[in-house]
C-alpha positions in Angstrom: -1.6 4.1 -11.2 -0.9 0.8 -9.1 -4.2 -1.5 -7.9 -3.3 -3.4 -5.2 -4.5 -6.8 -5.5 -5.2 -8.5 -1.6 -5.4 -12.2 -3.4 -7.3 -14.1 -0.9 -10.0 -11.9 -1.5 -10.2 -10.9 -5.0 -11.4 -13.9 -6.8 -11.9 -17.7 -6.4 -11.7 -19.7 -10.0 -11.7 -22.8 -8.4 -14.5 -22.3 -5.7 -12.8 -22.9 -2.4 -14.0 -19.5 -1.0 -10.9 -18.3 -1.3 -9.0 -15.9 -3.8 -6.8 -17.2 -6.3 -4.1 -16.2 -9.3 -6.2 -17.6 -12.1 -9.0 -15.5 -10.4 -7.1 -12.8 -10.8 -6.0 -13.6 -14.2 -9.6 -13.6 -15.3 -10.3 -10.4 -14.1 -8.0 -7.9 -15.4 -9.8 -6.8 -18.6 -12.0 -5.4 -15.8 -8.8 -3.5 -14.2 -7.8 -2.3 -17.6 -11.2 -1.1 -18.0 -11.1 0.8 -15.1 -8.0 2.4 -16.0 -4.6 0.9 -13.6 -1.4 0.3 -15.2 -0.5 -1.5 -13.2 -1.0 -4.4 -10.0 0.4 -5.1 -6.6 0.1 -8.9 -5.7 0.2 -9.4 -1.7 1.8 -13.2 -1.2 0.9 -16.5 -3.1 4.0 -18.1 -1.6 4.0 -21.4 0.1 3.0 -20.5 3.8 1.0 -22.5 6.6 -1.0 -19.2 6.6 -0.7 -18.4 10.2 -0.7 -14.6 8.9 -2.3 -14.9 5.8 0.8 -15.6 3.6 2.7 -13.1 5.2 4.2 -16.0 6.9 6.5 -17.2 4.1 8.1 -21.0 4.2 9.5 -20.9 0.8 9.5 -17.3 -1.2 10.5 -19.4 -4.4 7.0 -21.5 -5.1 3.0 -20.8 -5.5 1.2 -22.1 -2.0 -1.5 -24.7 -3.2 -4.4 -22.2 -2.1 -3.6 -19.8 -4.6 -2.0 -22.1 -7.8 1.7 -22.9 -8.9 3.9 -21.3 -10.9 2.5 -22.0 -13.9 -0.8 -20.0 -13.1 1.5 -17.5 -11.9 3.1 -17.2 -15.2 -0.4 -17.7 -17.0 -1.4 -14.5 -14.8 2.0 -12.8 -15.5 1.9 -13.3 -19.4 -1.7 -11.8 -19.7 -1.3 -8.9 -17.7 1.6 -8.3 -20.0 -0.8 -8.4 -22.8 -2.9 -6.1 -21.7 -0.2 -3.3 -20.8 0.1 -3.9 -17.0 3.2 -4.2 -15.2 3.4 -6.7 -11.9 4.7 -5.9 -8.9 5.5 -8.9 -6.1 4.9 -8.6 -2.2 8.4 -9.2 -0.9 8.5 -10.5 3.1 12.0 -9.7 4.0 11.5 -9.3 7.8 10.8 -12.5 8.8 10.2 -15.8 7.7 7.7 -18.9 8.9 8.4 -20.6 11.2 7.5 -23.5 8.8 10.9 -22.1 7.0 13.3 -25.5 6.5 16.3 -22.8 7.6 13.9 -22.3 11.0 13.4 -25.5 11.3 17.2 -26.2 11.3 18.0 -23.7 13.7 15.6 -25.0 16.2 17.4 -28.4 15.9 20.8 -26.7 15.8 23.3 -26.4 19.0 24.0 -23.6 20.6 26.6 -21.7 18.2 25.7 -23.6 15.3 26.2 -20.6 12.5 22.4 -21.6 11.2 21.1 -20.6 14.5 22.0 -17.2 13.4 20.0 -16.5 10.6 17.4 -15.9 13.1 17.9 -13.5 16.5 17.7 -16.1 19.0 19.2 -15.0 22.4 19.6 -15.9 26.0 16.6 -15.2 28.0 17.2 -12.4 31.0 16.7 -13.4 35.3 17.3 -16.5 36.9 17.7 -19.4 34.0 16.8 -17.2 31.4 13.4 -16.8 32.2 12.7 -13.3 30.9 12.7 -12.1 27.2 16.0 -10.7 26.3 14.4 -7.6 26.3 11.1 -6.0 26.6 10.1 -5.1 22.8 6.7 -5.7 22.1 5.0 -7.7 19.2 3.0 -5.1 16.3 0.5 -7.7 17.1 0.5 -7.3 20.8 2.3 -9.5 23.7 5.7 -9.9 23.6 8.3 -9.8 20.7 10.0 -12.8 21.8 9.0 -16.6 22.6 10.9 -19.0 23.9 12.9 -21.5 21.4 11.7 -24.5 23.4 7.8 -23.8 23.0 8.6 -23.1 19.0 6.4 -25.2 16.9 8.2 -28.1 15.0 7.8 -29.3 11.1 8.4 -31.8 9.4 10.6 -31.0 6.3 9.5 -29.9 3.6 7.1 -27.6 5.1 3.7 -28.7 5.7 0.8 -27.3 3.0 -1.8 -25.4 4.8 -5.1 -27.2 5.6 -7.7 -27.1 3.1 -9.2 -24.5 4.1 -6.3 -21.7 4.4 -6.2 -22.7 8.0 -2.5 -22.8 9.5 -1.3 -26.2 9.3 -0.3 -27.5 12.8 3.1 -28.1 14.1 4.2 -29.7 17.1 6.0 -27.9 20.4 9.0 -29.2 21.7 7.7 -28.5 25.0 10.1 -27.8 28.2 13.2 -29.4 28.3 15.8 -28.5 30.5 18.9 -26.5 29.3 22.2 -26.5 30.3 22.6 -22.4 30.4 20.1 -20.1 30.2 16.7 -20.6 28.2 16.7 -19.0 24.8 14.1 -16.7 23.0 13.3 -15.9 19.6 12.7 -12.3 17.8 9.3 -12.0 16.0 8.3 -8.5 15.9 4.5 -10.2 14.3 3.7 -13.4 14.9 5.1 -16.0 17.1 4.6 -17.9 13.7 7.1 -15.2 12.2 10.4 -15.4 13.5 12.6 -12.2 11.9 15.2 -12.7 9.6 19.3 -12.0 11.1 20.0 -9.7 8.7 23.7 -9.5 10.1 24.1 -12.8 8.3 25.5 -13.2 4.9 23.4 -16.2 4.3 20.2 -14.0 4.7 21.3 -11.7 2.3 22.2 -13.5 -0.4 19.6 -16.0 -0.5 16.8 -12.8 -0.8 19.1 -11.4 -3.6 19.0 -15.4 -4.8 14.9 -14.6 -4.2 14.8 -11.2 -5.9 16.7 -12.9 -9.3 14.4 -15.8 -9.0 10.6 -13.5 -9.5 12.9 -11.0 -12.0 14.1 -13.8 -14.2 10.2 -14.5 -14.6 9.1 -11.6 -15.9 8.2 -9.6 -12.5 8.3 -5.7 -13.0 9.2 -5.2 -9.4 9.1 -5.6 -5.7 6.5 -4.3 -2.8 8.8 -4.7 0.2 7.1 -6.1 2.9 8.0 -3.8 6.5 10.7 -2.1 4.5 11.9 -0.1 7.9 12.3 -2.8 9.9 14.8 -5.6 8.3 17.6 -4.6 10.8 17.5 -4.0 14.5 19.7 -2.1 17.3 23.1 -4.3 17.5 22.7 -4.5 21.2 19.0 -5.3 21.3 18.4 -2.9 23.8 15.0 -2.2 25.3 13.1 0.4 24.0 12.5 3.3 26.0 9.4 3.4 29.2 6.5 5.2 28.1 3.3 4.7 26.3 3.0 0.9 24.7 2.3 0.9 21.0 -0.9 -1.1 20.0 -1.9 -3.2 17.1 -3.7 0.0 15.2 -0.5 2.3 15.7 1.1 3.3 12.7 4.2 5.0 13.3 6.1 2.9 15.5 9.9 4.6 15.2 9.4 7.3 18.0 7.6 4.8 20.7 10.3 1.8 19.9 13.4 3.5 18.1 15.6 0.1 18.7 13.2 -2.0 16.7 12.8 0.0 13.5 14.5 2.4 10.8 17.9 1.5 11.6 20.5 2.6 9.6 22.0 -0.3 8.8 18.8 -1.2 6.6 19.9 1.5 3.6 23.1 -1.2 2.8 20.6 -3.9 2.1 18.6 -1.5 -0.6 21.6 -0.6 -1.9 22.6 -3.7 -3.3 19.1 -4.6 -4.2 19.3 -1.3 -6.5 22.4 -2.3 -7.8 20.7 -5.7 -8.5 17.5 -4.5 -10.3 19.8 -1.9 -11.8 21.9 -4.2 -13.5 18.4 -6.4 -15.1 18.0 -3.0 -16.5 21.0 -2.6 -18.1 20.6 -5.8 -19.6 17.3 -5.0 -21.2 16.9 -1.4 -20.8 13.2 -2.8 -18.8 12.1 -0.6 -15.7 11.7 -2.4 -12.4 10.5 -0.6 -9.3 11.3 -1.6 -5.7 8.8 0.5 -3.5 8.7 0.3 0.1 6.5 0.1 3.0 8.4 2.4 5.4 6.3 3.4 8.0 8.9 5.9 9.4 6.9 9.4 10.0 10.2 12.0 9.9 10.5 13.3 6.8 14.0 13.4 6.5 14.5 9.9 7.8 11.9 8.9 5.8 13.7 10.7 2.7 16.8 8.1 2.9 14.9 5.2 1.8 14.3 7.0 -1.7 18.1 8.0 -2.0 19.1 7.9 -5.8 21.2 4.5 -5.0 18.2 2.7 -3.1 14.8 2.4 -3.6 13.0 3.8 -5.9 9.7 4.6 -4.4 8.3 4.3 -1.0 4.6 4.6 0.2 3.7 8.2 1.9 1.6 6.9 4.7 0.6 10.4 6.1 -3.2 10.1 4.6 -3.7 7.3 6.4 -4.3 8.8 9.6 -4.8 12.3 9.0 -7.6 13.9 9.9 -10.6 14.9 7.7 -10.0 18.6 7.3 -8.1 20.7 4.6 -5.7 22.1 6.8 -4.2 18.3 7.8 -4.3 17.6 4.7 -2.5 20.3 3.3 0.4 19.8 6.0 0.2 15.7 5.3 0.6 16.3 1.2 3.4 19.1 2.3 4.9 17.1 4.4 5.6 13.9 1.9 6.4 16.4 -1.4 9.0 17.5 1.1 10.3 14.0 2.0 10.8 13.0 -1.5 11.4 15.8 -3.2 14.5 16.0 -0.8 15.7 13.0 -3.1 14.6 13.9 -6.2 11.9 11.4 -6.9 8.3 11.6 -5.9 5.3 10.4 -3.9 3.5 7.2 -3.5 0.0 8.0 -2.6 -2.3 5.7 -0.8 -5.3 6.2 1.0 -6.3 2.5 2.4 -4.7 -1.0 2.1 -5.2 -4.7 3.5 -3.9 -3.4 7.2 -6.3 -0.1 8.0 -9.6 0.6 8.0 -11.3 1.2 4.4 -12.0 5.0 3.9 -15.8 5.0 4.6 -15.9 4.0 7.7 -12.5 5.9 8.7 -14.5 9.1 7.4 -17.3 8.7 9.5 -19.0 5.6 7.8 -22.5 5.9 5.8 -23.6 8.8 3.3 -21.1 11.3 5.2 -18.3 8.6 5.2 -19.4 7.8 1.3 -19.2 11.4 0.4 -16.2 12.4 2.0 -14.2 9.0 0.6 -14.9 10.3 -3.1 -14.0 13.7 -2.5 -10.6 11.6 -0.6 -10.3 9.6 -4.2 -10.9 12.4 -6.3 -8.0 14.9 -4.6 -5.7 11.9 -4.3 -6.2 11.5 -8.1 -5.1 14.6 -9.1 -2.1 14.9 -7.2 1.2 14.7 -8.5 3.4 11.2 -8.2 2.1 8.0 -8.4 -1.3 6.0 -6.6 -2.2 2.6 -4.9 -5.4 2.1 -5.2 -6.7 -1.0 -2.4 -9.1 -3.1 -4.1 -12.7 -2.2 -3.3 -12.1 1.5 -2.4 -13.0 2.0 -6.4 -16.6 1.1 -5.1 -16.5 2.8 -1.9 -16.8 -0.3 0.1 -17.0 0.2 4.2 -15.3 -1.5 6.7 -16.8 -5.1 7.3 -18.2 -5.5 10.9 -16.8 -9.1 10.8 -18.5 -11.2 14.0 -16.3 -12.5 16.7 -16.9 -16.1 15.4 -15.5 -15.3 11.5 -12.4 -13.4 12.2 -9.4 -14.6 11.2 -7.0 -12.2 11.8 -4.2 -13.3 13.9 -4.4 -10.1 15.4 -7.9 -10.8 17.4 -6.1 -13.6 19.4 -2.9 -11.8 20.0 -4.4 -8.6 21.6 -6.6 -10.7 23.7 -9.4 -9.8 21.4 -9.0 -6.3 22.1 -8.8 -5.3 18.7 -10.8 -6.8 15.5 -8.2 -7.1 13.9 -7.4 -6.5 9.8 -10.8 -9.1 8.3 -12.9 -6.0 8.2 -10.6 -4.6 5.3 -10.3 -7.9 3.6 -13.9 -9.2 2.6 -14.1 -10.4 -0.4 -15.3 -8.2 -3.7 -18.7 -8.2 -4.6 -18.8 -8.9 -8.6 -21.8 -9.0 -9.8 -25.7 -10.4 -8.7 -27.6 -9.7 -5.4 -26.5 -12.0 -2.9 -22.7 -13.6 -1.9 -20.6 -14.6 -2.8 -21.5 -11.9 -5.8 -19.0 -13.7 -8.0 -16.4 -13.5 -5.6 -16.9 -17.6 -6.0 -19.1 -19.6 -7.6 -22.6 -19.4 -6.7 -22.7 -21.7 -3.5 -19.4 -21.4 -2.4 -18.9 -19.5 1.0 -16.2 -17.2 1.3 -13.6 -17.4 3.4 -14.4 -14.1 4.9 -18.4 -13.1 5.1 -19.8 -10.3 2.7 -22.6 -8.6 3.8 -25.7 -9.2 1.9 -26.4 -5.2 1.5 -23.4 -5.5 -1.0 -25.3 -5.7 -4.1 -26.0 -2.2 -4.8 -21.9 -1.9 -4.6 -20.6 -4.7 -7.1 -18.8 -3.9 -10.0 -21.9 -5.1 -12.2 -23.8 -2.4 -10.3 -21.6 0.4 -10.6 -20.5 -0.1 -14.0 -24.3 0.8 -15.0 -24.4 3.9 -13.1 -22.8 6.9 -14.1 -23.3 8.2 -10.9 -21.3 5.8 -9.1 -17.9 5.7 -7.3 -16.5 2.7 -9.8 -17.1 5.7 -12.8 -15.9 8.4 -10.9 -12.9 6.7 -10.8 -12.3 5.8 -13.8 -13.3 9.0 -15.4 -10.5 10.4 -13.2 -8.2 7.7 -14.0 -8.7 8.4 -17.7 -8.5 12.3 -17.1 -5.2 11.7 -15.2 -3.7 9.4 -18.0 -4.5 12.1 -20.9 -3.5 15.1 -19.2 -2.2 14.6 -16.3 1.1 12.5 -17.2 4.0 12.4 -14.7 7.0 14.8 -16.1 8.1 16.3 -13.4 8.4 16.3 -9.7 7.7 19.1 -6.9 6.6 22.4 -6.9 6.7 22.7 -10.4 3.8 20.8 -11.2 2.0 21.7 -8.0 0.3 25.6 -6.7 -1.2 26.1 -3.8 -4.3 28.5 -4.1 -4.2 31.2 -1.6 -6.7 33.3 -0.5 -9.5 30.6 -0.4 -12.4 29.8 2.4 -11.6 28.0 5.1 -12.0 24.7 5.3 -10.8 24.7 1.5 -8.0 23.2 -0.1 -7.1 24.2 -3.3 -4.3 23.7 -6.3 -3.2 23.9 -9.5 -1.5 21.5 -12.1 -0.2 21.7 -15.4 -2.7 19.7 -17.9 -1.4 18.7 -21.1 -3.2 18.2 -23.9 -3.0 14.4 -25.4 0.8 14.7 -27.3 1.0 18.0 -25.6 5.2 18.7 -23.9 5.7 20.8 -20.2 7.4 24.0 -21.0 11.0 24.5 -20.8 10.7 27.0 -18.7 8.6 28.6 -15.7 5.2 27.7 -17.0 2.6 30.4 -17.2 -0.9 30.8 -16.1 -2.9 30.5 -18.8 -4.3 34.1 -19.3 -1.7 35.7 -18.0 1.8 37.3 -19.3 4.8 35.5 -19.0 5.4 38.0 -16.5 3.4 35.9 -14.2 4.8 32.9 -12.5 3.3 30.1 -11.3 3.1 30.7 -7.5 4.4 34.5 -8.2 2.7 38.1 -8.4 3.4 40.1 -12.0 1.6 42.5 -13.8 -0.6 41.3 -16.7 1.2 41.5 -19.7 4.4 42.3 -18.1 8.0 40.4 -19.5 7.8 38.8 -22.9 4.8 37.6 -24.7 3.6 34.3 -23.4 4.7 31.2 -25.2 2.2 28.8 -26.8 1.9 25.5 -25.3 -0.2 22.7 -24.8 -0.7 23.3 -21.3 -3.8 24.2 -19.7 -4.1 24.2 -15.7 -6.3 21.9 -13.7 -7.5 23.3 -9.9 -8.6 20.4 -7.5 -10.6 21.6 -4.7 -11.8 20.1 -1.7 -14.4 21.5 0.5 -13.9 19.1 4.0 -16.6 19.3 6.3 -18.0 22.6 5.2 -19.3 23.8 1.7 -17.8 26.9 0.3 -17.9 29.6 -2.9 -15.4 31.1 -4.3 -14.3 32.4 -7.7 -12.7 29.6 -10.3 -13.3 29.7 -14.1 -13.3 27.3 -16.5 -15.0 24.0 -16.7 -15.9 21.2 -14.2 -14.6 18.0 -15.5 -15.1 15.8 -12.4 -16.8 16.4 -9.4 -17.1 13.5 -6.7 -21.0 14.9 -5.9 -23.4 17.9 -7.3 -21.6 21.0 -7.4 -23.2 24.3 -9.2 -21.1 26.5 -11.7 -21.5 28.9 -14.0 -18.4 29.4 -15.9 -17.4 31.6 -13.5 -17.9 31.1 -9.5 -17.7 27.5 -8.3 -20.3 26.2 -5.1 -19.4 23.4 -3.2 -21.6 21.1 -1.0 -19.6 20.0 2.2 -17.1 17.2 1.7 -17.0 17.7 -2.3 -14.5 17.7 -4.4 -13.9 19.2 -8.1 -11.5 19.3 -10.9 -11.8 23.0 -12.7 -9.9 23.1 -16.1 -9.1 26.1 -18.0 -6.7 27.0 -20.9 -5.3 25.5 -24.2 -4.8 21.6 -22.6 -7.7 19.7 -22.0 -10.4 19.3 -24.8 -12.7 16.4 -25.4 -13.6 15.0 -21.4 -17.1 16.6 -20.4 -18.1 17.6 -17.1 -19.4 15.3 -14.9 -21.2 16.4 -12.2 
């Protein structure tokens, strides 16, 4: 279970309203207590902050905003301490514009070889006029800006301002070429020109990056855009049809020349060979995950290949409706992507670029109610879990006003969309009024919290048994004793059939603490061996049933309608009131349960 940890906003220790490393470092206990094992870190890395870090000048050094190195290894040490592993956001994509090697190229000649570390090419029309092509930018406009209106540094790159605002750089302004004008690829940003990756150079100084954060003590990388490192060789334009906006998600189908090209698997390859040889070294797991927003299955399958990465984020909850039937077909759907390659799902249900799950669900009570039953199923599924930081106390979305947002994406649309800030506010802590720890008391955050906030701290929650904070960590603890990771696919997993619509139901294999998966086809508990998992047998039939430690667990979600139906055992977590009586289960609409029955689990009592 992976927390991820959105720095600006998780907590200041030195009170300049915005989040820092030895803020985070002082608040793990409280992430052990909840129950993660481990944390996602989204950049620290010196940046003007154009796109809040994601706008990396030098991958290799702590920005000033958030520390230096040595409060990164401070934060690194303690987490190791206390059992959790660290994973690093890794920007592969693109680059600052701040970057020294952009800042040659812009004061490079035309065929200088460090004007191609970056896709800068001749403008289309009369003098170059046009972009090269017509790809558009995820955060609206076009993809490409001219080289001559680029902003210019001074080397090294400039700090950000004092308060996280981009520092400013200077244009070039006009000046007349001898051929055609010449444009530069950002796919974001203009402030994020993307990476060449058809130049040597660029690969080996990320591998020189990768070494750099492993030789440290990192447990692994979260790789930034992970589908869209390399583009079409020609550049050509994507095809005419409907324009994607800032709030699509799966891109590939709508623009097929900008992402998941295939020449992307030979860069993970060598980055698995890379972390693959640290562990051979130490015999120490690292991870590379990947954000791969690629919505086939099967293409989506090739990024988990056994020779590249390891994990990569299943996306399909993200946007799929609230009703059992989608998301039956979304948890299908990725169980078949990455069971194709023999390793498993990443499960996620919100991070720092969508809207938070309460407000995607509907927003107030309704939104509340359905989020936990959301957290609950999630929970109980098999592979492994991001967590975003806030969803644990089923924070909404942030109505940030027009004035506060800080989103690069508000300006870019043509303030069309809102942008990411609503995601981002800062966590409430503790007290009744902001910054509610977040800061010290005084200190305004960089992003507004809304006063109604105090009811959701952590201080709150913590004291309510009742609340969404405990609910998750009574699953989290559940899911730790008895729900360990053994094996992947169906084996672990059973659909129920035969239950109400609007229902989703299924069973798992819960192991007693100490307690091994059988060898074999496991039974239902109750049953003879006769009976397989998934299968129809007569009771008692085929040989007498082994013993095991291995009880079954049945999640079940009634979304948008309540429901009845027959499930004995014993209701260990419900996300709201439920009635049972040993025998017939009743759930409330938008409810979710774990029912337990067999040898496994002993010593968790219901919560209801």
């Amino acid at each position: 279970m992976f927390y991820e940890v959105y720095v600006r906003s998780f907590a200041d220790a030195d009170g300049d309203g915005v989040g820092d490393l030895d803020g985070v470092r002082g608040r793990l206990p409280e992430l052990v207590d909840l129950g993660i094992d481990g944390l996602w870190l989204t950049p620290f890395y010196r940046s003007p902050m154009a796109d809040h870090g994601y706008d990396v000048a030098d991958h290799r050094d702590v920005d000033p905003l958030f520390g230096d190195l040595a409060a990164f290894d401070a934060l690194l040490a303690e987490a190791h301490r206390l059992g959790l592993a660290v994973l690093v956001d890794l920007v592969p994509n693109h680059s600052s514009d701040a970057h020294p090697a952009f800042q040659t190229a812009l004061a490079a000649e035309p065929g200088d070889p460090a004007r191609h570390r970056y896709l800068i090419r001749p403008g289309r029309g009369e003098g170059g006029e046009q972009p090269p092509n017509n790809w558009t930018s995820v955060f609206g406009g076009s993809a490409w800006t001219r080289l001559d209106e680029a902003r210019r540094f001074p080397h090294p790159a400039p700090d950000q301002a004092a308060d996280g605002e981009p520092a400013g750089g200077e244009t070039a302004g006009r000046v007349p070429a001898a051929g055609p004008a010449e444009w530069y690829l950002h796919l974001f940003a203009p402030e994020q020109p993307d990476w060449n990756w058809s130049d040597p150079t660029v690969r080996a100084d990320h591998e020189e990056t990768l070494r750099f954060w492993l030789d440290r003590g990192v447990d692994g990388f979260r790789i930034d855009v992970s589908h869209g490192l390399v583009k079409d060789d020609e550049l050509r334009d994507n095809p005419a049809g409907p324009v994607a906006t800032p709030e699509t998600g799966f891109r590939e189908k709508l623009e097929p020349h900008s992402w998941d090209q295939d020449g992307v698997h030979e860069v993970y390859r060598s980055w698995r060979r890379l972390v693959d040889g640290y562990r051979r070294r130490d015999r120490q797991d690292r991870i590379l995950i990947g954000e791969t927003w690629v919505e086939d299955p099967e293409r989506l399958a090739r990024y988990v290949r056994p020779d590249e990465l390891h994990l990569t984020f299943s996306f399909s909850l993200l946007s799929v409706e609230w009703s059992a039937q989608a998301w039956r077909r979304a948890i299908v759907a990725a169980f078949t992507a990455t069971g194709a390659a023999g390793t498993q799902p990443t499960w996620v249900l919100a991070n720092h670029d969508v809207v938070r799950p309460v407000t995607r669900y509907g927003g107030g009570e309704a939104g509340l109610r359905r989020a936990r039953a959301a957290l609950l199923t999630v929970l109980a599924l098999p592979g492994v879990v991001f967590l975003y930081q806030g969803d644990e106390l089923g924070l909404p979305q942030v109505d940030v006003p027009p004035a506060a947002r800080r989103d690069p994406v508000w300006e870019r649309s043509g303030h069309t969309s809102p942008g990411r800030d609503g995601c981002r506010a800062p966590i409430p802590w503790s007290g009744t009024e902001p910054p509610f720890g977040f800061a010290p008391e005084g200190v305004a955050p960089w992003l507004p919290q809304p006063g109604e906030w105090a009811a959701l701290t952590v201080e709150a929650q913590r004291a309510d048994p009742a609340s969404t904070w405990r609910l998750v960590q009574a699953g989290l603890a559940f899911r730790h004793s008895h729900l360990r990771v053994t094996d992947v696919g169906s084996r672990m997993t059973r659909w129920r059939a035969g239950v109400p619509d609007g229902v989703l139901a299924f069973d798992r294999i819960a192991l007693a603490p100490g307690g091994r998966l059988p060898r074999g086809p496991w039974t239902v508990p109750g049953r003879g061996a006769g009976a397989r998992a998934g299968g129809r047998g007569r009771p008692g039939a085929g040989a007498e049933p082994r013993p095991t430690e291995a009880g079954l667990l049945t999640c079940v979600l009634a979304a948008g309608t309540g429901a009845t139906l027959a499930m004995p055992g014993r209701v260990m977590l419900a996300s709201g009131p439920v009635e049972h009586d040993g025998q017939t289960l009743a759930l409330p609409p938008d409810t979710a349960a774990w029912v337990v029955r067999g040898n496994g689990p002993r010593g968790l009592s219901a919560r209801r």
